[in-house]
VOGU-3710 file (C-alpha; in Angstrom, 3 decimals, decimal comma):
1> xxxxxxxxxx> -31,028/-53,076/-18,123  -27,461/-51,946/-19,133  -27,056/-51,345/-22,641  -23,777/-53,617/-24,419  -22,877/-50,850/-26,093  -22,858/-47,729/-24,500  -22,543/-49,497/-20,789  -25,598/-47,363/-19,726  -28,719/-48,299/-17,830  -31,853/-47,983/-20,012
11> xxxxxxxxxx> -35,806/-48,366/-19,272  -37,024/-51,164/-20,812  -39,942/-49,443/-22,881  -43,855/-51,024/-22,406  -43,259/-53,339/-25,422  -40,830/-55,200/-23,527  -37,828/-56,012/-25,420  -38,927/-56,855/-28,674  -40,447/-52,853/-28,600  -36,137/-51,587/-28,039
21> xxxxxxxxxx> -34,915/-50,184/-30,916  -32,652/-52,621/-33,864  -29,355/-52,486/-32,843  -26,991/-54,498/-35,829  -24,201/-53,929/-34,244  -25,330/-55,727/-31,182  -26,595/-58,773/-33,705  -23,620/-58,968/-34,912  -21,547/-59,207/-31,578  -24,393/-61,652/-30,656
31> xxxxxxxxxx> -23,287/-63,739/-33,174  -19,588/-63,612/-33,308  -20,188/-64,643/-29,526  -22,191/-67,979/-30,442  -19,678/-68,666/-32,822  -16,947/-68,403/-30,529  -18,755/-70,380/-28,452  -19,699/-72,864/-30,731  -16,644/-73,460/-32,680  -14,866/-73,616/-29,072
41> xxxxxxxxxx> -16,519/-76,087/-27,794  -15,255/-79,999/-27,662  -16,086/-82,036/-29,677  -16,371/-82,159/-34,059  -18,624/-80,403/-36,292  -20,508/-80,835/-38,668  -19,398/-78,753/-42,401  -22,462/-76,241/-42,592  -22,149/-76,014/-46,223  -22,234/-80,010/-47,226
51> xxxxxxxxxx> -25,800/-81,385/-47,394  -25,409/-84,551/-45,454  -21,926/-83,242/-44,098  -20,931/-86,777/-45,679  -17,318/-85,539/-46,465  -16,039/-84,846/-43,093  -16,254/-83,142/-40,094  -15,453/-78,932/-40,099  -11,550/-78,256/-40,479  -12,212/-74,316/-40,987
61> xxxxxxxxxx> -14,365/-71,353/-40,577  -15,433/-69,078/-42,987  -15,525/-64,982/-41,581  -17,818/-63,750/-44,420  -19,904/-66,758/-45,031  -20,420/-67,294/-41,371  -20,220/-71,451/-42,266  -18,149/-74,035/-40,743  -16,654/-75,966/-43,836  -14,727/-79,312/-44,400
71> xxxxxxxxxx> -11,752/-80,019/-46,156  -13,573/-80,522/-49,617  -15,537/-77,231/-49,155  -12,166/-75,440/-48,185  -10,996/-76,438/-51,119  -14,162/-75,383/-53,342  -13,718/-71,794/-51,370  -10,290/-71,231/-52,258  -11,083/-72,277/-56,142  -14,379/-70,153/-56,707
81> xxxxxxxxxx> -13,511/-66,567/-57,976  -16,349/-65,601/-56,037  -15,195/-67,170/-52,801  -11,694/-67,009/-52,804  -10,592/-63,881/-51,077  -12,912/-64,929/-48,142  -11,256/-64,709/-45,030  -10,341/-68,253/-43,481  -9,594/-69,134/-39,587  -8,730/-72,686/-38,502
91> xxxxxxxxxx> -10,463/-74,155/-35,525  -7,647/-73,854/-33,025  -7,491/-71,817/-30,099  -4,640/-69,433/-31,288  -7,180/-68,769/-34,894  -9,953/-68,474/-33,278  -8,693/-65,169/-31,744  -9,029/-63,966/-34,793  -12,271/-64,473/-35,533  -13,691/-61,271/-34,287
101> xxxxxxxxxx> -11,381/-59,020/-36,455  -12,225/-60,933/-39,111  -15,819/-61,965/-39,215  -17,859/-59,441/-41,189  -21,837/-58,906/-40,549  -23,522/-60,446/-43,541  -25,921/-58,784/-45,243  -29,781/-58,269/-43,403  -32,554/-58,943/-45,340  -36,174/-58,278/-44,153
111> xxxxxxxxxx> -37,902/-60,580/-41,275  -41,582/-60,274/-42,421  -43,052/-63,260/-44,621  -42,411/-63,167/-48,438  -40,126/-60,610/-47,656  -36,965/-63,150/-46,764  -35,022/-62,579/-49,925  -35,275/-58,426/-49,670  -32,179/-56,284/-48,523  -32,800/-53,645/-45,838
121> xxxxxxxxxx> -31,727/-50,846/-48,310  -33,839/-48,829/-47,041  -34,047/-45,921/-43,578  -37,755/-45,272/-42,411  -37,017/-41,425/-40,498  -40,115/-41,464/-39,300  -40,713/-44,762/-37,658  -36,626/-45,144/-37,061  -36,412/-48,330/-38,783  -34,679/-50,295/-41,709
131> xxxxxxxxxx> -36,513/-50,922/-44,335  -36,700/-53,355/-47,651  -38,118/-51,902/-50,999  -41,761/-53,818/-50,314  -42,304/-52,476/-46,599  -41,260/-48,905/-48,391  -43,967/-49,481/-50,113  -46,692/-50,933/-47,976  -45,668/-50,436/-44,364  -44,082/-46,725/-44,779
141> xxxxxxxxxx> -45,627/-45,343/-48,194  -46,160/-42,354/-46,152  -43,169/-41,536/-44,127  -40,265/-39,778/-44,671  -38,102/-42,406/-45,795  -34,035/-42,226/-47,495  -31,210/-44,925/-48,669  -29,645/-46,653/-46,007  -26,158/-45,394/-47,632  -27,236/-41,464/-47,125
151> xxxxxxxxxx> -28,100/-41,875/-43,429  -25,423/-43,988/-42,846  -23,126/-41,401/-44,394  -24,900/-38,790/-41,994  -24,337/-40,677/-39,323  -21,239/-41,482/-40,317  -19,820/-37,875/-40,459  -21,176/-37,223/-36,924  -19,323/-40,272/-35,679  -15,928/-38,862/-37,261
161> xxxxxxxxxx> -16,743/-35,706/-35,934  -17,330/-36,417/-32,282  -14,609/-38,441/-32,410  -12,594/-35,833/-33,395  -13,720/-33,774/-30,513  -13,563/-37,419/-28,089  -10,020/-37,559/-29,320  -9,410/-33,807/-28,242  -10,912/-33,980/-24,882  -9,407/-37,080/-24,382
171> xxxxxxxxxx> -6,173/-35,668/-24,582  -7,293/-32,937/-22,561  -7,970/-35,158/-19,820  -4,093/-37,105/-20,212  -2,835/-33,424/-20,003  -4,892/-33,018/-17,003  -3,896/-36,299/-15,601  -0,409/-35,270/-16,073  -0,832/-32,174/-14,520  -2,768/-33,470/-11,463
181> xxxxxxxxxx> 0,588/-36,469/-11,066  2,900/-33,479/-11,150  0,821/-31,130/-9,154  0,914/-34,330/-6,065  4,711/-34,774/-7,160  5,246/-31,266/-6,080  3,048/-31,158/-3,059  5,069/-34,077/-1,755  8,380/-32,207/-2,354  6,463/-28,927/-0,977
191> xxxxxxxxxx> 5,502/-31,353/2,400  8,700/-32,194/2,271  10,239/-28,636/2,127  7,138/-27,029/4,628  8,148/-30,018/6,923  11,927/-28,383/6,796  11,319/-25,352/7,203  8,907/-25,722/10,157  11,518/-27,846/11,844  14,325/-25,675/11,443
201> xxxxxxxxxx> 12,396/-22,741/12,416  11,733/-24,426/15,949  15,105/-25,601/15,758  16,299/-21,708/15,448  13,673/-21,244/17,980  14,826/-23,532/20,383  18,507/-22,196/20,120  17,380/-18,967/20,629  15,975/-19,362/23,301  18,654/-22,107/24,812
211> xxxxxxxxxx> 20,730/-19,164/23,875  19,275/-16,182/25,749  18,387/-18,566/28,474  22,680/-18,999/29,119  22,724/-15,207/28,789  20,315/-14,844/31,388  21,813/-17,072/33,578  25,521/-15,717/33,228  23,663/-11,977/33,816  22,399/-13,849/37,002
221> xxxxxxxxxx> 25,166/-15,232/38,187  27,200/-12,167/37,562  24,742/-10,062/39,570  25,092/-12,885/42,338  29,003/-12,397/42,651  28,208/-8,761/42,501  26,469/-8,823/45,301  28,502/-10,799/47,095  31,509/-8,890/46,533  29,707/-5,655/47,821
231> xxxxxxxxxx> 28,543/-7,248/50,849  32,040/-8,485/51,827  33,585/-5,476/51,095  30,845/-3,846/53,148  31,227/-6,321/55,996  35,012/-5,942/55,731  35,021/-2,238/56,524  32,076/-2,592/59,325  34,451/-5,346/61,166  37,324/-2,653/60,477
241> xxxxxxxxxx> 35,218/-0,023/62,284  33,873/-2,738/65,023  37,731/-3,130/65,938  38,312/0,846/66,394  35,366/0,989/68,231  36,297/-1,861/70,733  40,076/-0,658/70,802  39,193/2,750/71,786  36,376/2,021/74,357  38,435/-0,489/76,148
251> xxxxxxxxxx> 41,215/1,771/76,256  38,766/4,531/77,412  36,740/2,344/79,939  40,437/0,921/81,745  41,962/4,920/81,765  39,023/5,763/83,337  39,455/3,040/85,990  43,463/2,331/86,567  44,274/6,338/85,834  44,573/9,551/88,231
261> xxxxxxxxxx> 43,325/12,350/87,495  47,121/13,877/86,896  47,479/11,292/84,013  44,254/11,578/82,387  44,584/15,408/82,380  47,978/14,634/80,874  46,781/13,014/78,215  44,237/15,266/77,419  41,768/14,886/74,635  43,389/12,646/72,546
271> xxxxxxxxxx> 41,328/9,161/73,515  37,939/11,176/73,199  39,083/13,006/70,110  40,011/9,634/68,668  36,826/7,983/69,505  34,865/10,894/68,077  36,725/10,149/64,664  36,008/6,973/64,662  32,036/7,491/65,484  32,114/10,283/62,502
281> xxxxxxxxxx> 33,624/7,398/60,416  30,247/5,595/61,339  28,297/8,353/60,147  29,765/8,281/56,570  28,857/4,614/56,584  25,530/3,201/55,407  24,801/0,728/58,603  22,235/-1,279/56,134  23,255/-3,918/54,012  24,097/-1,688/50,670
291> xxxxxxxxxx> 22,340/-4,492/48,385  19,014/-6,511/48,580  18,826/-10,358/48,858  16,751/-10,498/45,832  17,745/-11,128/42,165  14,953/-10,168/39,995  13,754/-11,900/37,127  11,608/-10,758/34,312  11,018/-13,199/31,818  6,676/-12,664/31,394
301> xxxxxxxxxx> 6,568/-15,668/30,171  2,929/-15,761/29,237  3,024/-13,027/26,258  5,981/-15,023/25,027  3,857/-18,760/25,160  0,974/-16,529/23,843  2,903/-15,107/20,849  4,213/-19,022/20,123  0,666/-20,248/20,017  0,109/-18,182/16,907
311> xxxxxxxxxx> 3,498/-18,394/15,926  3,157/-19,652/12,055  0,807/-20,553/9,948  -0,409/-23,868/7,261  -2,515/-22,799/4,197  -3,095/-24,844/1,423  -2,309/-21,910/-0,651  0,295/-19,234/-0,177  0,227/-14,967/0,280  0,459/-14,263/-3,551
321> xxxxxxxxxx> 1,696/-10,203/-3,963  0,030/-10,659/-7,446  -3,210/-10,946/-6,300  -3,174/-9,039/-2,948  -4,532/-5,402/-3,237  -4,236/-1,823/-2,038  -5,944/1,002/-2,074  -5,564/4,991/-0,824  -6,172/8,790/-2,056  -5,401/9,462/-5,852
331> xxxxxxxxxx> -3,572/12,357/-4,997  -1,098/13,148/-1,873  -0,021/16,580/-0,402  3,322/17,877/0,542  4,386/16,781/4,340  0,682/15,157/5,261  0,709/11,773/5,997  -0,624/9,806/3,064  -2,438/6,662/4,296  -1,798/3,298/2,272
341> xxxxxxxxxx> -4,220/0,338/2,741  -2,976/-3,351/1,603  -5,053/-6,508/1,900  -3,156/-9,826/1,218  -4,893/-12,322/-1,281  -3,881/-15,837/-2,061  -3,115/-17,545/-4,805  -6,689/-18,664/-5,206  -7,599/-14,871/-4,652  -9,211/-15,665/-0,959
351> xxxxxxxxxx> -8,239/-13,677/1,834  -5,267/-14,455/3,548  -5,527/-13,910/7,149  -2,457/-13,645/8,889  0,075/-11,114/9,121  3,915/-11,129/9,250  5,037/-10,496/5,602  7,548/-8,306/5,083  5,244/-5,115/3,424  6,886/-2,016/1,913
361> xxxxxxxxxx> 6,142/0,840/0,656  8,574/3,588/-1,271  7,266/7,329/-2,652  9,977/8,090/-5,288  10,076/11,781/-6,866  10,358/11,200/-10,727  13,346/13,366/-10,839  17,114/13,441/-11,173  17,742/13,567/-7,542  15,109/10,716/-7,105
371> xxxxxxxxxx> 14,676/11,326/-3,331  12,444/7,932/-1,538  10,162/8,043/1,494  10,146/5,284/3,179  6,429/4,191/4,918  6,079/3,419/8,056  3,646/-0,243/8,335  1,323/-0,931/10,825  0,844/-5,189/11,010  -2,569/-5,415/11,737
381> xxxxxxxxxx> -2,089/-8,999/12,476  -4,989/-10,525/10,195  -3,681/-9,871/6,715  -4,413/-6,385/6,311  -1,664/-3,491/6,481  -1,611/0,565/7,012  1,324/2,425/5,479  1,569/6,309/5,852  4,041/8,135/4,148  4,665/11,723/4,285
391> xxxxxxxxxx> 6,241/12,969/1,037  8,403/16,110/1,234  8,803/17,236/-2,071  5,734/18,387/-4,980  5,682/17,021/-7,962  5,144/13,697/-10,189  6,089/10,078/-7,680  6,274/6,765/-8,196  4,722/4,796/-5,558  6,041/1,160/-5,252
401> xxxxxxxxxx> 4,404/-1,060/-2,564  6,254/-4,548/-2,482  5,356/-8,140/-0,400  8,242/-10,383/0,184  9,935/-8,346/-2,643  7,409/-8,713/-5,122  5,259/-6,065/-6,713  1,378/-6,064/-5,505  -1,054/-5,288/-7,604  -1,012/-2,074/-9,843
411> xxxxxxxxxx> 2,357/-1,188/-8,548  4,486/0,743/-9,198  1,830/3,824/-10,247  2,619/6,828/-10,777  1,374/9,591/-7,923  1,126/13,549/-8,097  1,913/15,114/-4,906  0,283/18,339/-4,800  1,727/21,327/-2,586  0,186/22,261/0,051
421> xxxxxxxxxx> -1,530/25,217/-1,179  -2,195/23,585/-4,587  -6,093/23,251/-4,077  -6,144/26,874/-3,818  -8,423/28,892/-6,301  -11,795/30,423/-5,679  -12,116/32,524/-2,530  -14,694/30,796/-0,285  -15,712/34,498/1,139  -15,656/38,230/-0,057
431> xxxxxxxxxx> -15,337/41,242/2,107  -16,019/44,596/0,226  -14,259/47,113/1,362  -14,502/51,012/-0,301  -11,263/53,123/-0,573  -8,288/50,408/-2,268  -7,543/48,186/0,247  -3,527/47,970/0,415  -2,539/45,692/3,616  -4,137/43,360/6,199
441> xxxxxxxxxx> -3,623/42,422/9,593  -5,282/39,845/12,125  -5,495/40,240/15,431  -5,972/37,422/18,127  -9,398/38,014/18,789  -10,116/37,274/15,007  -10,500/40,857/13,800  -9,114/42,203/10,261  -7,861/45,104/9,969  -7,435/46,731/6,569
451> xxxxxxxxxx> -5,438/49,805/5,574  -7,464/51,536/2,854  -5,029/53,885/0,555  -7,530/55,885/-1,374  -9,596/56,905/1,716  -6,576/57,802/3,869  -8,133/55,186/7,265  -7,861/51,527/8,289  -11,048/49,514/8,792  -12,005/46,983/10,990
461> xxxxxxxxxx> -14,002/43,959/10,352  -15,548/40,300/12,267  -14,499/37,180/10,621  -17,969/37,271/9,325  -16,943/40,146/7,151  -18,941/42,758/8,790  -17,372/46,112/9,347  -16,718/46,896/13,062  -15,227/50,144/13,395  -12,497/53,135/11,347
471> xxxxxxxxxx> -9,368/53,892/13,425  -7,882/57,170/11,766  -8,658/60,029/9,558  -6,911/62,203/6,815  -4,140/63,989/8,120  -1,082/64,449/9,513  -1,426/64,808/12,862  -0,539/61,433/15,764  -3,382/59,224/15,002  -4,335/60,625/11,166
481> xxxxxxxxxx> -2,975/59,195/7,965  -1,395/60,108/4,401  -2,265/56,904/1,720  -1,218/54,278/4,431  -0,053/50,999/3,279  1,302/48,316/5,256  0,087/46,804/9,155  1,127/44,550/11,336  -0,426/43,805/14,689  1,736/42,117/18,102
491> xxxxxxxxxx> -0,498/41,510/20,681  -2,530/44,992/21,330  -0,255/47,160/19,508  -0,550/48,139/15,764  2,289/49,387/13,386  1,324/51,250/10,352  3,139/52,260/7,287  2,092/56,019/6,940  3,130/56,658/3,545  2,248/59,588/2,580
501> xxxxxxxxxx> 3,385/61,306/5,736  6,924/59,254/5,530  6,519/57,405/9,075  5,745/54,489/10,948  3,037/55,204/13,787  2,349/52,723/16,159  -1,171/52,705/17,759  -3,405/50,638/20,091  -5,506/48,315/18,069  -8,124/50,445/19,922
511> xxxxxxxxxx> -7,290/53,166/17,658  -4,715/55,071/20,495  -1,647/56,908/19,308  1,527/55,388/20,995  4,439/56,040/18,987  6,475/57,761/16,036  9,303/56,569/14,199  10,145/58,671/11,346  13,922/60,368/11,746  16,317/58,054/12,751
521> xxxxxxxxxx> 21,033/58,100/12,189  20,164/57,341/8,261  18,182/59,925/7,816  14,332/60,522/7,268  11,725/57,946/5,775  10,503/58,149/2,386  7,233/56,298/1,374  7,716/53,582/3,628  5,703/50,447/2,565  5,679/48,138/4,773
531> xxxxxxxxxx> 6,310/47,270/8,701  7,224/44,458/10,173  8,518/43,028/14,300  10,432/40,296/14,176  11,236/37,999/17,426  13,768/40,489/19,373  11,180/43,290/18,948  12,953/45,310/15,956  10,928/47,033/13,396  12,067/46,422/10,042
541> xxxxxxxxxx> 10,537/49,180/7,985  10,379/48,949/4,144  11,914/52,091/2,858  10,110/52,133/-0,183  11,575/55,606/-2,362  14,830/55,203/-0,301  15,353/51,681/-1,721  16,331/50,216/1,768  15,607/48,402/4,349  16,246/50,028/7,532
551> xxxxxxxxxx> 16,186/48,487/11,518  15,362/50,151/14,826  14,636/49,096/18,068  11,166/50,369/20,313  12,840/53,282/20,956  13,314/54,308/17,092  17,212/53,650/17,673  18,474/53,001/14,363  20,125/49,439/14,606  21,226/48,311/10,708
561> xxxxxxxxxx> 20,338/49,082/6,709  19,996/46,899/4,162  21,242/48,622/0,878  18,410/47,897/-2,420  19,869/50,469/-4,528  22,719/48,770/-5,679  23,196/46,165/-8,938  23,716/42,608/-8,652  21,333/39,675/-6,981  20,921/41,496/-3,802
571> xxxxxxxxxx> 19,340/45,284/-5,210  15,627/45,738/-4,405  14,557/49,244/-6,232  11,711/50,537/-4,062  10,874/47,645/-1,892  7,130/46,937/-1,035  6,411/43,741/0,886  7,957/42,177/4,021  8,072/38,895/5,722  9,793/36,548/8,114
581> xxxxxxxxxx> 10,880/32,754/7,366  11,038/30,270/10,043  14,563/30,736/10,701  14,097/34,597/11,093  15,611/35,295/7,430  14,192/38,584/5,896  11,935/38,521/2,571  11,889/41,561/0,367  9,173/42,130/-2,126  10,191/44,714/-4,449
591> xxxxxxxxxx> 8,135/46,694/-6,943  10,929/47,023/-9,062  12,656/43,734/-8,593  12,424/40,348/-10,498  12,734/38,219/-7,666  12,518/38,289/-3,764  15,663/39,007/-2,044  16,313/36,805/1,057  18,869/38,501/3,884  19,487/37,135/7,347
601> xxxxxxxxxx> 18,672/39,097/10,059  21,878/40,582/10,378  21,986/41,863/6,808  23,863/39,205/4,804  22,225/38,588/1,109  21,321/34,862/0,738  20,027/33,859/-2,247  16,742/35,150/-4,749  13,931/33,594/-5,826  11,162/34,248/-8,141
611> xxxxxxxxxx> 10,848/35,562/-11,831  7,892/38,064/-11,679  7,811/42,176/-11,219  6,337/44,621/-9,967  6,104/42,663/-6,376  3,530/43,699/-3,675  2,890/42,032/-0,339  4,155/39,129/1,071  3,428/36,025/3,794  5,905/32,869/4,850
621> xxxxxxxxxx> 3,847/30,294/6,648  5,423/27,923/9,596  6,757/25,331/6,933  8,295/28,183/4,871  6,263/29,290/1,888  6,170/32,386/0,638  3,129/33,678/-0,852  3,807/36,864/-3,060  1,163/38,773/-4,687  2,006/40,245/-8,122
631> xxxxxxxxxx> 0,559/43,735/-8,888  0,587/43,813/-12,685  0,740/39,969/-12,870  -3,165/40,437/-10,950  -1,936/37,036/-9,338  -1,056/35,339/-6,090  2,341/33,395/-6,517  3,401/30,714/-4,090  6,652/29,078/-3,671  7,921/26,038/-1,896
641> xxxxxxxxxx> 10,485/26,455/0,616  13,331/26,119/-1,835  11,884/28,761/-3,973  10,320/27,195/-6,383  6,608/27,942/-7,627  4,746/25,665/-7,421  0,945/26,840/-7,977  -0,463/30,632/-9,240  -3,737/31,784/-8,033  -5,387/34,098/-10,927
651> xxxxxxxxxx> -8,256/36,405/-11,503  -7,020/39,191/-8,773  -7,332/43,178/-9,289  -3,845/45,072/-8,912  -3,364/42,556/-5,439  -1,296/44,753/-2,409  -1,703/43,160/0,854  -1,504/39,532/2,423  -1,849/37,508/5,603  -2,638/34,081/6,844
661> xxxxxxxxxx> -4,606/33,627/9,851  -3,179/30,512/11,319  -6,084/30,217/13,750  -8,632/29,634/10,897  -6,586/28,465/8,424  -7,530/31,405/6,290  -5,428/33,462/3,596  -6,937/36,934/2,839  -5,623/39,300/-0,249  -6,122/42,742/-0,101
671> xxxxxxxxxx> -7,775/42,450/-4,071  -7,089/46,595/-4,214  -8,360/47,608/-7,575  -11,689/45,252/-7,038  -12,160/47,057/-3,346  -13,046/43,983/-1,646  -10,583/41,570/0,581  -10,617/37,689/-0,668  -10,567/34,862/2,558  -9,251/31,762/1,241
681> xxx> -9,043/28,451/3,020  -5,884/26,434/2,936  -6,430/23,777/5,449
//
């Protein structure tokens, strides 16, 4: 049955419905209702208070008596102290609504016999009853029993409280009704506005292609007349020729039948000769028509219906950049691509599966110049993106990645690009090698070649590291060495800096004497240091206690001198190491220099770079880093191309000598002082 009160279904217990628990409150209501019905009804009534009723019939009602009452009662009511303030209704219609405001529950007194006259004062907790003082006594003597005023205070206090908390949630649920109003207010205008926006697009759409179709057809036409124009033209010079032809024929054909042979001979050649022309004229001339019937058309429809058919797209929630994601390396390297992954998110943070926003991405060096590389995107068509940038410059970025315009997720972030040799730092191989190991070479076939100072040779080596043969002994004979310093190989052929005998010999990497280049215009050699061929085939030779740099050709022709012994930026007191850039500029490495001098390869100073002395051997790689070793510094410097440093490699012995093998992707230090050779990997 459904409860009055609450307006919920309950299960009748086995008692029936004498065994459901007291409810007052639904007494009461009970019997406002009979009253109501009662005093409603037609008819008169009898005064409940009046013993025979013999004054009257009922002119009023009484809300805490609960008693109909005539005019003499009425009147007895309003003059009792006891009775006055009593609430009265009359028994009209417009009183009697009323009555239920008014009417207060009288007071309950117990139902068992003998117990009529006692007040249920009392709360039984444990049978869940109201009580009077005698069934306290009796009936519950035993059970946990209270005052009816306590429990109703209890109860009391939880009714204010959830009321409290009703009241809350109920204004909670306004806010929410509010909000949901609002929310369909704005999805109407939003239908409204996707409506718009869908029909303008196909509107733009449809002019577009309304547009490009008159463009196609004015191209067609135009190509039309065109060809028409070339084919009259054409047909007006083949009718032009058609005429010679038939002039000069039917001239020839009636000479040859009206003439004698005295006039033909007098006129000679000229008809033939004329004729001829004219047939040479046909020669020059295309016989064919010069342009086709056809006017092609390509339009490939299909792609274009295909790409409409997925042209847009309805979702109940929009691409939100604040939700949608990315992710990609923590750290990027100087001029490799750097590989940016974005996933688009909706509002509700579900996957939104379409592509076509408008995704960027910006590197941006933290510095004064604040140069930005752009990314290029790849549309992957189903939300996702790929961005690769390739930043040129090392150092601290800002990476900004924007949909729409807005900022995804976690940007903008800061990003370290590292140079490209920034990773650089323990040697991933050792190669011992006795005797102070000054320079390095590589030849194609993989084999290192090492000049060792102390024990007057050079040595030869796999890329495993194992030692493969000596090429040269003490001396000074062709073929023997004095402390020799630098090599470098081209194809077959090796130069070698023979120091201590003040020349450059040039062998076989077989170990064959070729050459000798030691007296040249300038004079004789003096420790030389280092050799070097550039890409016309000139040696340029280190003069290390000369303080030059001088230039010859394959015969030992002395071509050009670079002057170190003199002050300013471009002096380079004994220079040691030697290397090319990418443009062919010359690199000096001085041991008594502060920096690296930097000369084209005519001679011209161009700038300096570095801040370290005494300097030893140098390399340039293809993208134009130089790689200096610094002897006293026991350290391998590297600059970027514009000369700045950008990463040290420590823990070295007195370095000398340096190479990179571009085939491996090796660097390898002649460590001198440790007698061993260091192979690095930088790729």
């Amino acid at each position: 049955m459904e409860c009055p009160t609450c307006q919920k279904n309950i299960t009748i217990p086995e008692g029936g419905v004498n065994a459901i628990p007291q409810n007052l409150h639904l007494g009461f209501e009970v019997e406002v209702a009979g009253y109501m019905s009662k005093i409603g009804s037609d008819g008169e009534m009898s005064c409940d208070a009046c013993i025979d009723g013999s004054t009257g019939p009922a002119v009023v009602f009484c809300c805490t008596c609960h008693e109909l009452l005539c005019s003499c009662c009425h009147e007895y009511h309003k003059r009792s102290r006891k009775l006055s303030n009593h609430p009265i209704v009359g028994l009209d219609k417009e009183s009697l609504k009323l009555l239920p405001s008014l009417m207060k529950p009288t007071e309950c007194f117990c139902s068992l016999p003998h117990h009529e006259k006692e007040e249920l004062k009392f709360y039984c907790e444990t049978c869940q009853l109201l009580t009077c003082r005698d069934c306290t006594l009796v009936l519950h003597k035993d059970h946990k029993i209270d005052e009816m005023c306590n429990i109703a205070k209890v109860h009391r206090d939880a009714m204010k409280e959830t009321l409290v908390s009703a009241q809350g949630e109920a204004s909670k649920v306004t806010w929410a009704i509010v909000a949901n109003d609002k929310m369909a207010e704005e999805g109407e205008i939003s239908r409204d506005n996707a409506t718009l926006n869908i029909t303008q697009a196909f509107e733009q759409l449809h002019q577009s292609i309304e547009d490009r179709k008159k463009i196609l057809l004015s191209e067609m036409a135009a190509t039309s007349v065109l060809k028409t124009t070339y084919l009259t033209l054409q047909k007006e010079q083949l009718m032009k020729m058609q005429d010679e032809i038939g002039h000069y024929t039917e001239m020839t054909s009636h000479i040859l039948q009206t003439h004698t042979d005295h006039e033909i001979v007098a006129l000679g050649g000229l008809l033939p000769t004329e004729l001829k022309a004219t047939l040479k004229k046909i020669e020059n001339v295309s016989l064919t028509p010069n342009q086709t019937s056809d006017i092609h058309v390509s339009l490939h429809t299909d792609s274009l219906i295909k790409e409409i058919s997925i042209f847009g797209h309805v979702m109940d929630s929009p691409p939100s950049p604040s939700q949608s994601t990315w992710s990609s390396e923590s750290v990027a390297k100087v001029k490799e691509i750097y590989c940016v992954k974005v996933e688009t998110m909706t509002s509700k943070r579900e996957r939104y599966p379409y592509g076509g926003l408008q995704v960027k991405a910006e590197l941006k060096l933290k510095s004064h110049d604040g140069a930005v590389v752009t990314g290029q995107v790849n549309d992957h068509g189903d939300g996702t993106y790929t961005i690769n940038l390739t930043p040129q410059t090392a150092g601290p970025h800002q990476l900004l990645i924007t949909m729409d315009g807005q900022h995804v997720q976690k940007s903008p972030c800061d990003l370290d690009v590292r140079s490209k040799y920034s990773t650089l730092c323990n040697p991933e191989h050792v190669i011992y090698c006795r005797g102070g190991p000054t320079s390095i070479a590589i030849h194609d076939s993989g084999d290192i070649y090492v000049s060792c100072w102390n024990d007057n040779l050079i040595r030869v080596f796999d890329r495993a590291g194992q030692q493969k043969g000596i090429i040269g002994s003490c001396g000074s004979d062709d073929g023997e060495f004095n402390h020799p310093r630098g090599l470098f190989i081209k194809g077959d052929v090796i130069y070698v800096a023979d120091t201590g005998n003040n020349r450059i010999q040039k062998l076989t990497t077989g170990g064959l004497f070729l050459q000798t280049f030691d007296q040249h215009i300038e004079g004789q050699f003096n420790n030389p240091a280092s050799v070097i061929v550039d890409l016309g085939d000139r040696l340029i030779v280190a003069d290390g206690s000369n303080h030059r740099v001088v230039i010859l050709d394959q015969a030992g022709t002395w071509l050009l001198t670079i002057n170190g012994n003199v002050t300013g930026n471009h002096g380079f007191p004994f220079p040691y190491g030697l290397a090319l850039d990418p443009q062919g500029n010359i690199h000096v490495a001085a041991w008594a220099s502060d920096a690296i001098k930097v000369f084209t390869p005519e001679g011209t100073y161009v700038r300096s770079y570095g801040d370290a002395k005494p300097l030893s051997g140098i390399v340039i790689d293809e993208e134009g880093y130089s790689l200096v070793n610094e002897r006293d510094g026991n350290c391998l410097s590297i600059f970027d191309p514009q000369g700045n440093k950008v990463h040290t490699v420590g823990n070295l012995k007195k370095p000398r000598g340096i190479i990179l093998d571009l085939k491996s992707g090796s660097l390898y230090v002649a460590n001198c002082d440790a007698n061993t050779v260091l192979k690095y990997s930088v790729y």
